[in-house]
C-alpha positions, 0 to 999 in steps of 0.5 A: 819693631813695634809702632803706633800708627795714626792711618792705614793709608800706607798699609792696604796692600798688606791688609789686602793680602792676609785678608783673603789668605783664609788661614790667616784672616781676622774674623772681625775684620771679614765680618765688618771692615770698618772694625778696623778702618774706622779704628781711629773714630773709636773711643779706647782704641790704638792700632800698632805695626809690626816691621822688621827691616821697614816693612810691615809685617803685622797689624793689631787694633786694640780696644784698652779700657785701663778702669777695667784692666780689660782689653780686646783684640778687634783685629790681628793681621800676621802670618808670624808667629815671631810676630804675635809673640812681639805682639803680646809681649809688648801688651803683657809689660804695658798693660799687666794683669789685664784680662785679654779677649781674643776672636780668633780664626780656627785656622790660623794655627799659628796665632793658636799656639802663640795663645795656647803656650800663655794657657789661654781659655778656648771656648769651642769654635762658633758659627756665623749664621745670618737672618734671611727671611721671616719667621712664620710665628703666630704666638701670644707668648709675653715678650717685652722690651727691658723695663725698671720693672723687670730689671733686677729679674734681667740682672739676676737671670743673666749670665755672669761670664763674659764682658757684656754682663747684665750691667754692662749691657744695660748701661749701653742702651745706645748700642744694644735692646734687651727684649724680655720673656715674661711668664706669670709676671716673671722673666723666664727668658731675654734677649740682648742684641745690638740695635745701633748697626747695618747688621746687628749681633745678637749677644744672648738669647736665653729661655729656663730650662723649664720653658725650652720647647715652648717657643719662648726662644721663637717669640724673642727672635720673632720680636727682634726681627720685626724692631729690627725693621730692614737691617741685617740681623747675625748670631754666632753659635757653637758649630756643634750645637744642633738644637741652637742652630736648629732655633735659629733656622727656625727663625730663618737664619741660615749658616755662613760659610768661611767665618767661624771663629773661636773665643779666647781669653787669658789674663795678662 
């Protein structure tokens, strides 16, 4: 039996013990424990129990955004594959050919071949990484922070895949600041990462192929760890990417273990 729950009073002991059940865990949930906890203070948000026989037996937040047929997994608590199934079904017949995202545990098999029977899209497993000192840069490349004058050169160079696109993001100016690599007045790079958290995410960080190497990707980081001031300062990268993870050691990041997590999405 499915239920939407107003209070995760009455839940922490089973939040408590998935939590620290490392093939069962939620990577938003060890990442941030108020993405689940502060679910009700949340703009588009809904929480729902899973029971069988009284007892709660999965725990789910959704962010459902209905004018955007789009929605998001925040966090999932299960070790019940009968469970994710419910879970999904009642999702699918709610709210049909809706696109839905998924930060999932590598681990969590189970979850894994509850999604991969709805042939859902895997992106590769990420890592998290984590800025823990100063970058020792001394450039004089061009970096800005996003400007009229540059916006529609932003759009244009900005990934389209994703939720975050270039509109998006610009139209979230309270959560996120788009620094810019400028050369010959053009942009040849950006970096969009949240500003508006005890540790902020960066979303993308993107050079053209033909300044790569001439630390343009440095002189972003650089720049963002300085607005960035005393905050905390994350990235996920793909775990295989050695040239991506060595940018950002560079730039003094350092691997967190025990959080990977792998992107996944399909349509309702």
């Amino acid at each position: 039996m499915i239920k939407e729950i107003k209070s995760f009073q009455e839940c922490k002991n089973f939040i408590n013990e998935i939590s620290v059940d490392f093939c069962f865990s939620d990577p938003h949930f060890l990442n941030d424990e108020s993405n689940l906890y502060d679910a009700f203070k949340k703009e588009n948000q809904k929480a729902y129990g899973v029971f069988k026989k009284g007892k709660l037996i999965g725990l789910f937040v959704w962010l459902i955004i209905p004018n955007e047929k789009y929605i998001e997994l925040i966090v999932g608590l299960s070790r019940s594959e009968e469970v994710y199934e419910e879970m999904l079904a009642f999702i699918e017949k709610k709210y049909p050919k809706f696109k839905i995202d998924f930060v999932i545990n590598p681990l969590n098999q189970v979850f894994i071949n509850v999604l991969s029977k709805r042939n859902a899209k895997f992106d590769k497993e990420q890592q998290k990484m984590v800025w823990t000192k100063t970058p020792l840069v001394n450039s004089d490349l061009d970096i800005k922070l996003n400007s009229l004058e540059y916006e529609e050169q932003y759009k244009t160079l900005h990934t389209k895949e994703g939720y975050w696109t270039a509109d998006k993001v610009l139209k979230a100016q309270d959560k996120f600041r788009v620094l810019l690599a400028i050369a010959n007045k053009k942009v040849i790079g950006y970096l969009d990462v949240t500003h508006c958290c005890e540790e902020n995410e960066i979303y993308s960080l993107f050079v053209l192929d033909d300044f790569k190497g001439l630390g343009y990707e440095q002189a972003l980081l650089s720049k963002e760890i300085k607005f960035n001031h005393s905050k905390g300062l994350m990235v996920f990268v793909e775990v295989d990417s050695t040239k991506e993870i060595e940018i950002y050691e560079d730039a003094g990041f350092r691997k967190v273990n025990g959080l990977n997590s792998i992107y996944v999405t399909y349509i309702s």
